[in-house]
N, CA, C and O atoms as CSV, one atom per row, in Angstrom:
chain,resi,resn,atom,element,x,y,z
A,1,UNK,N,N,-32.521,8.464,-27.629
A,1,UNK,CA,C,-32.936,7.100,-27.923
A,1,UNK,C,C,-31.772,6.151,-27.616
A,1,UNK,O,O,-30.863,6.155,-28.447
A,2,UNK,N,N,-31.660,5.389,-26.623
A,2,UNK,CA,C,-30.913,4.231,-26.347
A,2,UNK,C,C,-30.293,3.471,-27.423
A,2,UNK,O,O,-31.096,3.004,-28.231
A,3,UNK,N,N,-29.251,3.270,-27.599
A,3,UNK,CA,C,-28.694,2.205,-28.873
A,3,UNK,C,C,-28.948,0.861,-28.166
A,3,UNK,O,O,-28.662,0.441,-27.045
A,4,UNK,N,N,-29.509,0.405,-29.096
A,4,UNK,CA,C,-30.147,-1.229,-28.641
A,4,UNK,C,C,-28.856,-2.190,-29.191
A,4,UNK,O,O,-28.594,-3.192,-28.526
A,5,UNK,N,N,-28.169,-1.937,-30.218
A,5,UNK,CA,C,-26.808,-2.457,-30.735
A,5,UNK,C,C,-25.560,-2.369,-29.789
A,5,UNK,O,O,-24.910,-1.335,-29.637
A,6,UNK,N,N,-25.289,-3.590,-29.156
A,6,UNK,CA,C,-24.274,-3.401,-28.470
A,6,UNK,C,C,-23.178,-2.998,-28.729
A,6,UNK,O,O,-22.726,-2.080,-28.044
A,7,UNK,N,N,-22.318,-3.616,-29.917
A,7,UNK,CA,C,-21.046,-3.194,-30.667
A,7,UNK,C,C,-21.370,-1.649,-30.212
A,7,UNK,O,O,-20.720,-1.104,-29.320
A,8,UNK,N,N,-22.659,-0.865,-31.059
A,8,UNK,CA,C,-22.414,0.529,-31.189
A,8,UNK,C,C,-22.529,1.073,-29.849
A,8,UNK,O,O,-21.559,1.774,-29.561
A,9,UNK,N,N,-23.472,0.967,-28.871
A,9,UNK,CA,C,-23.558,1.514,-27.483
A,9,UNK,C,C,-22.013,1.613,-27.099
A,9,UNK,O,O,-21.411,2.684,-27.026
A,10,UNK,N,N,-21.387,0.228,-26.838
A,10,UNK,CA,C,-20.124,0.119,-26.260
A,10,UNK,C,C,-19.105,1.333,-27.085
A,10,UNK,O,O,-18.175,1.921,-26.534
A,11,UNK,N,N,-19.534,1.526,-28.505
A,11,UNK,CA,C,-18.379,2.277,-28.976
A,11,UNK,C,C,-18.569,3.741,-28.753
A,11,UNK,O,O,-17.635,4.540,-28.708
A,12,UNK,N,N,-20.102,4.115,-28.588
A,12,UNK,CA,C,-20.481,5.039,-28.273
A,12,UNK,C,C,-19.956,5.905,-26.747
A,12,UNK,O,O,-19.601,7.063,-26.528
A,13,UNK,N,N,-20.112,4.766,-25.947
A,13,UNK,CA,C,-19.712,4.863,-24.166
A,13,UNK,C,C,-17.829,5.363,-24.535
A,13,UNK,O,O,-17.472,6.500,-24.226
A,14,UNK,N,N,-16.980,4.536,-25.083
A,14,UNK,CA,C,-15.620,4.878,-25.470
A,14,UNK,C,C,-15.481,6.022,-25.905
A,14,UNK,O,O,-14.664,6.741,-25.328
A,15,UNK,N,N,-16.283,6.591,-27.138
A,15,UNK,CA,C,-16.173,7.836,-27.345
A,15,UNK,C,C,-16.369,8.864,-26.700
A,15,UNK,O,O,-15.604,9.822,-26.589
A,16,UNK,N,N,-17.738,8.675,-26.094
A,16,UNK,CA,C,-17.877,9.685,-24.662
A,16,UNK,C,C,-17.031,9.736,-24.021
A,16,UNK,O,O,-16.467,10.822,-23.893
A,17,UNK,N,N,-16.432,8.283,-23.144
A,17,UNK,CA,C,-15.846,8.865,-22.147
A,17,UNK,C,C,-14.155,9.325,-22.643
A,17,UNK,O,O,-13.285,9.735,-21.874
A,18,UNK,N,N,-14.039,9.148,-23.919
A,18,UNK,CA,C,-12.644,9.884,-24.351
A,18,UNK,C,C,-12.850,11.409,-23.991
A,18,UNK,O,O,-12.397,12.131,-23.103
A,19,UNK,N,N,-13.702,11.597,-25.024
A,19,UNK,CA,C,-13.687,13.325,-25.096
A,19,UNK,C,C,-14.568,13.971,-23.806
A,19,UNK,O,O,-14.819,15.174,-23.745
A,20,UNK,N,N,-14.915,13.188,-22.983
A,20,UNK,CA,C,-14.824,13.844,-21.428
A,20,UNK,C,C,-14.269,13.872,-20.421
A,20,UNK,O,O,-14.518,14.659,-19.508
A,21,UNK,N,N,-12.935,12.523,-20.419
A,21,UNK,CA,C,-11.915,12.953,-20.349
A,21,UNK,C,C,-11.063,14.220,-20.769
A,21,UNK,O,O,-10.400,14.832,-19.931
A,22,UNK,N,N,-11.110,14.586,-22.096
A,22,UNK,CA,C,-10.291,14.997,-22.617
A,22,UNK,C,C,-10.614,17.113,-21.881
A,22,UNK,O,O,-9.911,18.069,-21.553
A,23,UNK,N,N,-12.152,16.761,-21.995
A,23,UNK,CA,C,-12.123,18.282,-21.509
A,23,UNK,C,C,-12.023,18.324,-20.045
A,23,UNK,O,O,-11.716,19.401,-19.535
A,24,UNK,N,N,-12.299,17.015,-19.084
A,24,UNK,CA,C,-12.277,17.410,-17.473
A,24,UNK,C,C,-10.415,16.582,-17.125
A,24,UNK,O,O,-10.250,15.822,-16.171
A,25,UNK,N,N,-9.654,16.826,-17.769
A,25,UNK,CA,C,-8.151,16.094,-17.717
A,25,UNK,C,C,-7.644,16.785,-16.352
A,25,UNK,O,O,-7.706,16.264,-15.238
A,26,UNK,N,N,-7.225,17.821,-16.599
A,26,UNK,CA,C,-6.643,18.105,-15.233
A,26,UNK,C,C,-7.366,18.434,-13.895
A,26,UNK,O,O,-6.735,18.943,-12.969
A,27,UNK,N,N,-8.982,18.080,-13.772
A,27,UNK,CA,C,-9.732,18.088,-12.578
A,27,UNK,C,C,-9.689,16.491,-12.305
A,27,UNK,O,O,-10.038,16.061,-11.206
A,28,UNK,N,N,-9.252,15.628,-13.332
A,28,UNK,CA,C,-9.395,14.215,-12.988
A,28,UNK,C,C,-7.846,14.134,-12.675
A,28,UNK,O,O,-7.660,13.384,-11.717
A,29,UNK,N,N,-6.823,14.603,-13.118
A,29,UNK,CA,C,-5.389,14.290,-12.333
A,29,UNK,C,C,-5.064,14.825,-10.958
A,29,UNK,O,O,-4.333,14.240,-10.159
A,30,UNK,N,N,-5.800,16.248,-10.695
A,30,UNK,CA,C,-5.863,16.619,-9.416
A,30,UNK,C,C,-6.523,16.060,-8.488
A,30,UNK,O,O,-6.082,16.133,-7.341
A,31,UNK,N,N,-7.872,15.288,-8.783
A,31,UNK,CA,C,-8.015,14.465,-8.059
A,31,UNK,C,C,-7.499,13.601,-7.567
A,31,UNK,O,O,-7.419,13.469,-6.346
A,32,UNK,N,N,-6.903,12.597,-8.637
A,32,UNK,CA,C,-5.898,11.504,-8.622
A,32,UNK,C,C,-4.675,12.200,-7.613
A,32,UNK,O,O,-4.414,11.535,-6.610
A,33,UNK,N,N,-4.073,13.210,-7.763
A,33,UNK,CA,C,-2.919,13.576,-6.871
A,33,UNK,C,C,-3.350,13.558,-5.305
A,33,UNK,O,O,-2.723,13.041,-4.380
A,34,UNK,N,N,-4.442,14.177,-5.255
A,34,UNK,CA,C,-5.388,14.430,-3.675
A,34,UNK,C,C,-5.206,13.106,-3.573
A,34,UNK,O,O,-4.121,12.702,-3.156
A,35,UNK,N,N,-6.195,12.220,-3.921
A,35,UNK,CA,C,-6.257,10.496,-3.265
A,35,UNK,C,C,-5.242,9.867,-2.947
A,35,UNK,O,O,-5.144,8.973,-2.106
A,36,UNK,N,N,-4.364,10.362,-3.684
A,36,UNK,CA,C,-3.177,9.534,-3.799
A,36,UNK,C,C,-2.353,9.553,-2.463
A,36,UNK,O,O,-2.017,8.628,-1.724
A,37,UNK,N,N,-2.048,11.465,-2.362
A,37,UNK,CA,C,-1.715,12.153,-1.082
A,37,UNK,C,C,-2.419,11.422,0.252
A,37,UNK,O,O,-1.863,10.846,1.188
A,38,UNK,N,N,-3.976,11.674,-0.024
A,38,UNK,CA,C,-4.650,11.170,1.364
A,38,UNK,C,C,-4.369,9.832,1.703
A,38,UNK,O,O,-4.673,9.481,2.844
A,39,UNK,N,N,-3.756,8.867,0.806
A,39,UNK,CA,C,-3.882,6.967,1.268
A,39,UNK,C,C,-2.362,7.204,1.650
A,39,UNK,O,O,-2.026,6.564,2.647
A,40,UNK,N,N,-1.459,7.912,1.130
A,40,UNK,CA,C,-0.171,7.942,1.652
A,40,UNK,C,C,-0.264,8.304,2.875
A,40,UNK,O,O,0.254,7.608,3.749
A,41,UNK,N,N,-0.868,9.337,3.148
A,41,UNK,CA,C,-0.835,9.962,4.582
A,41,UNK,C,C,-1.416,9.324,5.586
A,41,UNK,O,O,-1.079,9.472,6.761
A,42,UNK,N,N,-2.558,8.380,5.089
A,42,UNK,CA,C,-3.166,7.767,5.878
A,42,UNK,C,C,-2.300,6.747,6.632
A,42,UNK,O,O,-2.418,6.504,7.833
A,43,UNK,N,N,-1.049,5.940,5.452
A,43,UNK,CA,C,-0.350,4.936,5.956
A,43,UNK,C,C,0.851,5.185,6.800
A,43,UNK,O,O,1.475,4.316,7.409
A,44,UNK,N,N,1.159,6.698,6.770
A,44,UNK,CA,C,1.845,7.312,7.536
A,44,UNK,C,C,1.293,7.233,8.866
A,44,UNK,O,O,2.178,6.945,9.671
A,45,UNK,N,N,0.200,7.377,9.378
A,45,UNK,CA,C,-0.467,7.914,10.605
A,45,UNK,C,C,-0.251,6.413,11.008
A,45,UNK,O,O,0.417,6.234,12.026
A,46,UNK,N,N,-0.814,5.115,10.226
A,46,UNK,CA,C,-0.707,4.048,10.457
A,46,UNK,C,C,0.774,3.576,11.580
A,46,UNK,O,O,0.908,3.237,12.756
A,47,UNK,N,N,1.702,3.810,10.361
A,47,UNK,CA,C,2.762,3.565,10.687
A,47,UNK,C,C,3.505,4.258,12.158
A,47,UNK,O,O,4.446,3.779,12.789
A,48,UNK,N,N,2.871,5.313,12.398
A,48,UNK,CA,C,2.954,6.019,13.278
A,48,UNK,C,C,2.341,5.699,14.465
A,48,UNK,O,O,2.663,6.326,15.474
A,49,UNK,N,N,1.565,4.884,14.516
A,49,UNK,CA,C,0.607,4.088,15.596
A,49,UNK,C,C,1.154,3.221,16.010
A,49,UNK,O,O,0.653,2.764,17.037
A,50,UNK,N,N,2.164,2.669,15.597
A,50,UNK,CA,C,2.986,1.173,15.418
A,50,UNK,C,C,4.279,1.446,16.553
A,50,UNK,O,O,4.813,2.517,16.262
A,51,UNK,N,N,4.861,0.872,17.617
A,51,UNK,CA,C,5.894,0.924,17.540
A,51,UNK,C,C,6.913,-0.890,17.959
A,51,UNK,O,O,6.464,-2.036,17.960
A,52,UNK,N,N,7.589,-0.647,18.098
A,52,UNK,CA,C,9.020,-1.955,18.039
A,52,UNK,C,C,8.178,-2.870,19.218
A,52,UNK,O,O,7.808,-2.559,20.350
A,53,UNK,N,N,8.050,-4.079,18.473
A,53,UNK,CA,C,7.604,-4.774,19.935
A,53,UNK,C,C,8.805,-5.406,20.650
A,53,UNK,O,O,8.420,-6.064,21.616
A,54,UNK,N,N,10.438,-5.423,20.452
A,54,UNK,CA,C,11.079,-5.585,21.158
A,54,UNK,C,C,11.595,-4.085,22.336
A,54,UNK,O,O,11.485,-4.235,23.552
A,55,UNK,N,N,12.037,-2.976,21.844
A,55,UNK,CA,C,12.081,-2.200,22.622
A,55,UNK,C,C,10.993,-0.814,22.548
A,55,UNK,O,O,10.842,-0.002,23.460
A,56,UNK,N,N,10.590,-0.804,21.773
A,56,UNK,CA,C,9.199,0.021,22.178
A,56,UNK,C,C,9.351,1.231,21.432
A,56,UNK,O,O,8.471,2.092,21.432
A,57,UNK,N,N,10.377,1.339,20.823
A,57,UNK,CA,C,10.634,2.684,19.784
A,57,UNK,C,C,9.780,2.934,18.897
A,57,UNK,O,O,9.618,2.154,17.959
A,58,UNK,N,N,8.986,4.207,19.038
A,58,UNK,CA,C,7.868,4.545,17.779
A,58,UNK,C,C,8.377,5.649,17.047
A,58,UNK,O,O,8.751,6.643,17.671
A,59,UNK,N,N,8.438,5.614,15.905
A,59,UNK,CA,C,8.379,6.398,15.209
A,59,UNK,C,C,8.185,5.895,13.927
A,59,UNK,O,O,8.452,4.705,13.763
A,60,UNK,N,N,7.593,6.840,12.553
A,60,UNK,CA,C,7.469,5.874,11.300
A,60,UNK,C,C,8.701,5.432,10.630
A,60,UNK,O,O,8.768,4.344,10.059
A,61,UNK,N,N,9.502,6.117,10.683
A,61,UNK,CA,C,10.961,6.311,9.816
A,61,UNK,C,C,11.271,4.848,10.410
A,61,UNK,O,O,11.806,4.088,9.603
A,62,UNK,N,N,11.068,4.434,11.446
A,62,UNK,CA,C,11.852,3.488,12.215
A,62,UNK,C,C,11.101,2.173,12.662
A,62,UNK,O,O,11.451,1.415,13.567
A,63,UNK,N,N,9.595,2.014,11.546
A,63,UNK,CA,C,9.361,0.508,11.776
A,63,UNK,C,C,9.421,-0.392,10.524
A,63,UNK,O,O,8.695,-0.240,9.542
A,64,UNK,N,N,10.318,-1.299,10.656
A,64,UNK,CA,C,10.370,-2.264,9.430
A,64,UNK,C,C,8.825,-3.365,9.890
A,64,UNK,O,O,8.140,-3.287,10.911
A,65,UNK,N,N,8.706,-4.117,8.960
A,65,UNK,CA,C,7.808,-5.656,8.688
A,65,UNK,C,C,8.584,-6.795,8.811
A,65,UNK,O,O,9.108,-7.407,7.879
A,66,UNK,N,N,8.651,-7.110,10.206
A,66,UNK,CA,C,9.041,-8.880,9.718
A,66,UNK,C,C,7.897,-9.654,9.989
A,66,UNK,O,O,7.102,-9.484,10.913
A,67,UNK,N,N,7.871,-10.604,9.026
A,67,UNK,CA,C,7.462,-11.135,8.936
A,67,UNK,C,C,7.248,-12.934,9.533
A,67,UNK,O,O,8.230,-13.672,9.454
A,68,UNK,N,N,6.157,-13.382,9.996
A,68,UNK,CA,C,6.458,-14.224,11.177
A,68,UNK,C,C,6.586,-15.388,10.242
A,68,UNK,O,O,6.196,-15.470,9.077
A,69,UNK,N,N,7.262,-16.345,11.042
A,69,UNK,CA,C,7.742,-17.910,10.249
A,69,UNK,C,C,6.507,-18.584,10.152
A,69,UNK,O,O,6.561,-19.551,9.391
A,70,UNK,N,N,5.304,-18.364,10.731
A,70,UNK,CA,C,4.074,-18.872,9.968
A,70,UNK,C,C,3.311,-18.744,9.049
A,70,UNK,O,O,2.525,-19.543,8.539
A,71,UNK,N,N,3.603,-17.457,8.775
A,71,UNK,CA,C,2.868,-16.585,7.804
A,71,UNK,C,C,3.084,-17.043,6.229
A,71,UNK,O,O,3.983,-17.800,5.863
A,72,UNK,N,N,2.163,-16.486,5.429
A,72,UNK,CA,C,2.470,-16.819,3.904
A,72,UNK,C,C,2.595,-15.620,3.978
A,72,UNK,O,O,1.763,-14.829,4.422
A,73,UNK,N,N,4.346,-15.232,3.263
A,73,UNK,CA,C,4.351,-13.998,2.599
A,73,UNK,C,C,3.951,-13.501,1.241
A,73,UNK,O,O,5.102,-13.332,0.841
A,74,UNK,N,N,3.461,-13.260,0.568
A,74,UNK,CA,C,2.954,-12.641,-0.689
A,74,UNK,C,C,3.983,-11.822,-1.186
A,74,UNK,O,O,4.505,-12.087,-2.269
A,75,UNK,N,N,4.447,-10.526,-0.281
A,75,UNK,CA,C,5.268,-10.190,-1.311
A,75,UNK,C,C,5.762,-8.891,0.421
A,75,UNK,O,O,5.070,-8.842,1.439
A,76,UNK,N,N,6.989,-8.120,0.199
A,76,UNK,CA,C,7.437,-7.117,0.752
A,76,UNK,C,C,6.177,-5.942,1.196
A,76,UNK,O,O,5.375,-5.574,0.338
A,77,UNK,N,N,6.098,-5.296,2.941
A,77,UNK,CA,C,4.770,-4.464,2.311
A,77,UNK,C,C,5.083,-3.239,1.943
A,77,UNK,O,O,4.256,-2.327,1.971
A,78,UNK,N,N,6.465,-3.068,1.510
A,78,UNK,CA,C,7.271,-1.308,1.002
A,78,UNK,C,C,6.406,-1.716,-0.388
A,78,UNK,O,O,5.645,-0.996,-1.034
A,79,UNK,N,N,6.739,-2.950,-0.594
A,79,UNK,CA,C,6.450,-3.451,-2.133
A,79,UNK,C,C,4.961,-3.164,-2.562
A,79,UNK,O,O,4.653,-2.990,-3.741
A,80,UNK,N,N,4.264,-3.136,-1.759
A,80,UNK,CA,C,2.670,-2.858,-1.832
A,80,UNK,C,C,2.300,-1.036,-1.681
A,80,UNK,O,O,1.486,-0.285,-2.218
A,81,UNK,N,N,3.230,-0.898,-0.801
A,81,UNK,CA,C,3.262,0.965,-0.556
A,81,UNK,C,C,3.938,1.622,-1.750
A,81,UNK,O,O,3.608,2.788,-1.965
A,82,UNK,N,N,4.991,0.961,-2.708
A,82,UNK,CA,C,5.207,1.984,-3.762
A,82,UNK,C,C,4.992,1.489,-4.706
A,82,UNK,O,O,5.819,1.656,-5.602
A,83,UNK,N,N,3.763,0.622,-4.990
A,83,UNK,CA,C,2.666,0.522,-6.082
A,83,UNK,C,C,1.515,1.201,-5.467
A,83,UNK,O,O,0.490,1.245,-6.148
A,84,UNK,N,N,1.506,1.661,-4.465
A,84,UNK,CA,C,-0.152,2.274,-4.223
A,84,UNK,C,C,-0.885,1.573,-3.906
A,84,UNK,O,O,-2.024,1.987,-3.690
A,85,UNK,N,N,-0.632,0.464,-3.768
A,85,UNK,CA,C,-1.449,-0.580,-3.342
A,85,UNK,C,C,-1.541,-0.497,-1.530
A,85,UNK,O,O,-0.569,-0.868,-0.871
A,86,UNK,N,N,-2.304,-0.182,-1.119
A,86,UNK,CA,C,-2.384,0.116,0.505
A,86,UNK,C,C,-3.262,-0.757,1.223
A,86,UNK,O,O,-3.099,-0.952,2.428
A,87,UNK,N,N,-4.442,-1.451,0.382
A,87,UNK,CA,C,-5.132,-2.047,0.929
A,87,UNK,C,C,-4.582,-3.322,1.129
A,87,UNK,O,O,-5.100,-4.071,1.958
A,88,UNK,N,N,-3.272,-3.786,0.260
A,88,UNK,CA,C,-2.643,-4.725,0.597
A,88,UNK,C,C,-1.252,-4.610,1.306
A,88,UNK,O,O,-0.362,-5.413,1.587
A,89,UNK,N,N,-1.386,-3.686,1.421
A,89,UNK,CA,C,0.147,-3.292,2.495
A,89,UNK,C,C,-0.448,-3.536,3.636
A,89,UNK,O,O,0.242,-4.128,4.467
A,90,UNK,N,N,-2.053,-3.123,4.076
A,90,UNK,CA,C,-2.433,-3.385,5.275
A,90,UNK,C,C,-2.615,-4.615,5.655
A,90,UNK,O,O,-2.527,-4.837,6.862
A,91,UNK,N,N,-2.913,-5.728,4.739
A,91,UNK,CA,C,-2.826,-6.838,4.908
A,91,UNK,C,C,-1.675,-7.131,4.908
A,91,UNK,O,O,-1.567,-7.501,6.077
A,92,UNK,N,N,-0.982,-7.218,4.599
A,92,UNK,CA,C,0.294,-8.006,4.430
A,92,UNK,C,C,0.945,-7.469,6.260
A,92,UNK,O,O,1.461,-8.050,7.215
A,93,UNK,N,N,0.515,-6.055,5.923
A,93,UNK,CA,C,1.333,-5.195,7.584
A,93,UNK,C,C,0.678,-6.669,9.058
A,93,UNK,O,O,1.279,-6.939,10.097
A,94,UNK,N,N,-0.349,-7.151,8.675
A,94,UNK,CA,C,-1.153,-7.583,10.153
A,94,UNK,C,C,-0.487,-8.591,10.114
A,94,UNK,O,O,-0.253,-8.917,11.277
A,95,UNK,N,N,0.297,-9.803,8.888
A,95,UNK,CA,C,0.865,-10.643,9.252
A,95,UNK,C,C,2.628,-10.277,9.368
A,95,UNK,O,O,3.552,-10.467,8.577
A,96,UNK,N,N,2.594,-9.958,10.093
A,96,UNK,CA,C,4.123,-8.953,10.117
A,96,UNK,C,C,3.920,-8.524,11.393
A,96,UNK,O,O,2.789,-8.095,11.620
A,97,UNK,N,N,4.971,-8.520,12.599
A,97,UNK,CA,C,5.647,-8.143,13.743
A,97,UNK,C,C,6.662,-6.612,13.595
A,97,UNK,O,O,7.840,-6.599,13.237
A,98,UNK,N,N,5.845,-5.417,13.972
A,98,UNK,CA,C,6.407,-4.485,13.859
A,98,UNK,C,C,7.879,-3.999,14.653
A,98,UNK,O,O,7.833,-3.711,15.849
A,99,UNK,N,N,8.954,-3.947,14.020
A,99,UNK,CA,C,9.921,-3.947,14.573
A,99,UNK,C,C,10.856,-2.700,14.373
A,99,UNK,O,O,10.351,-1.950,13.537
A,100,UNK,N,N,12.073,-2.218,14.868
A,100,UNK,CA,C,12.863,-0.847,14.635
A,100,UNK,C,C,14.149,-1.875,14.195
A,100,UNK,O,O,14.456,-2.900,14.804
A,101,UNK,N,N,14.837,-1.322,12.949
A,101,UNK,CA,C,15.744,-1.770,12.159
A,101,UNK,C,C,16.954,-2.394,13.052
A,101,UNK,O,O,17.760,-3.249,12.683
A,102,UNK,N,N,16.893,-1.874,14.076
A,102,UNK,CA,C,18.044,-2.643,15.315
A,102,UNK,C,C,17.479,-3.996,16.018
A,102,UNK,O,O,18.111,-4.957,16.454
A,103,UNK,N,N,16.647,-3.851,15.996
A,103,UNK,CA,C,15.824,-5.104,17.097
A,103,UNK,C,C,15.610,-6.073,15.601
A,103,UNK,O,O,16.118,-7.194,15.606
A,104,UNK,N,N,14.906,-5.641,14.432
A,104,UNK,CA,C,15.435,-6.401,13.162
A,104,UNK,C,C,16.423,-6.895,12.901
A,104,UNK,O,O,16.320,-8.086,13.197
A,105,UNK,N,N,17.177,-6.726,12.584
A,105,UNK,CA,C,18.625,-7.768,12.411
A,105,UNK,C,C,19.072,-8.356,13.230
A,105,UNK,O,O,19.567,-9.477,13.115
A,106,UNK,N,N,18.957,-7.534,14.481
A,106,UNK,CA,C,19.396,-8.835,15.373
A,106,UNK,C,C,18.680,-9.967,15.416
A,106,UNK,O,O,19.261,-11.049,15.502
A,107,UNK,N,N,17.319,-9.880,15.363
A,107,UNK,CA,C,16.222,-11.173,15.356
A,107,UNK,C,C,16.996,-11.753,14.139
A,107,UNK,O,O,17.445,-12.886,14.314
A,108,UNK,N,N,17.242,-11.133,12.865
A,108,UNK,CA,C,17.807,-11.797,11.690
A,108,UNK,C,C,18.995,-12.812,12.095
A,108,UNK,O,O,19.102,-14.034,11.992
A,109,UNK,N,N,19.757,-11.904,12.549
A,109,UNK,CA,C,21.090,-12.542,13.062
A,109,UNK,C,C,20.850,-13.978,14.348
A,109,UNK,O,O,21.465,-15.044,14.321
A,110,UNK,N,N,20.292,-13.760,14.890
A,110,UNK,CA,C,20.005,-14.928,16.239
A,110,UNK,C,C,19.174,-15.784,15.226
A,110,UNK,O,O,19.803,-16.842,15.242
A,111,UNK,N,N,18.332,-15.922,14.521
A,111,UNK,CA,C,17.833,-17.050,13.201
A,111,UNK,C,C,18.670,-17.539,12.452
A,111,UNK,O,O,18.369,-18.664,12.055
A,112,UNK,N,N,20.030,-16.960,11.939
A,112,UNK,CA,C,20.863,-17.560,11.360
A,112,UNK,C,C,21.600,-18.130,12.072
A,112,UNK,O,O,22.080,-19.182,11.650
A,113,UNK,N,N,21.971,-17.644,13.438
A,113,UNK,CA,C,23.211,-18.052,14.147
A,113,UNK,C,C,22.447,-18.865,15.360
A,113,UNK,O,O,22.947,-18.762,16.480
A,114,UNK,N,N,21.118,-19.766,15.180
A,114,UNK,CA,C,20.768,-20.482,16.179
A,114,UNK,C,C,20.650,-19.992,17.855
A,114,UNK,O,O,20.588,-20.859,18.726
A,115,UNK,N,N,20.627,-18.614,18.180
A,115,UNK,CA,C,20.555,-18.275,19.228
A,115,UNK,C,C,19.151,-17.815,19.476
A,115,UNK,O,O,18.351,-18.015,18.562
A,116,UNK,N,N,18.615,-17.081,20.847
A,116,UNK,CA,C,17.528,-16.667,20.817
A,116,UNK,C,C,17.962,-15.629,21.341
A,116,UNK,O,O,17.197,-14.698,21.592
């Protein structure tokens, strides 16, 4: 019979889903570890697709995000990758110029020092 009392339904739903948590705990953290694994890996392959648009170097280890002078930055996209947040690393990645940490600073350096 349906609880027609909301207070109680709602407290009812809490209790359930405690103590079914409590008996499916480590099929729900192994899951959580799998997903977790697969969006990491996924952003790996990503990153791996990517290489330097000044000299052409691909590899993942070796592409930073800069970010273009038009863009609104929101926030770092490492900063979005080690919260787990991926769906916004991918956003943040499209307004960003994929670059290799050498061809990076120097762009850094020629912005500070007025050169091109």
């Amino acid at each position: 019979m349906p609880l027609k009392d909301l207070e109680k339904r709602k407290e009812y739903q809490r209790e359930y889903g405690r103590k079914w948590y409590r008996r499916n705990r480590e099929k729900v953290i192994a899951a959580n570890k799998k997903n977790k694994r697969k969006r990491h890996n996924a952003w790996l392959a990503f990153k791996a697709s990517l290489s330097c648009q000044h000299c052409g170097i691909q590899h993942p280890a070796l592409i930073d995000f800069h970010h273009r002078g038009d863009s609104k930055k929101e926030a770092e996209v490492s900063t979005f990758v080690n919260q787990g947040q991926y769906s916004r690393a991918y956003k943040e990645a499209a307004k960003c110029i994929p670059l290799c940490p050498n061809c990076h600073r120097i762009l850094h350096w020629n912005e500070r020092h007025g050169t091109t």
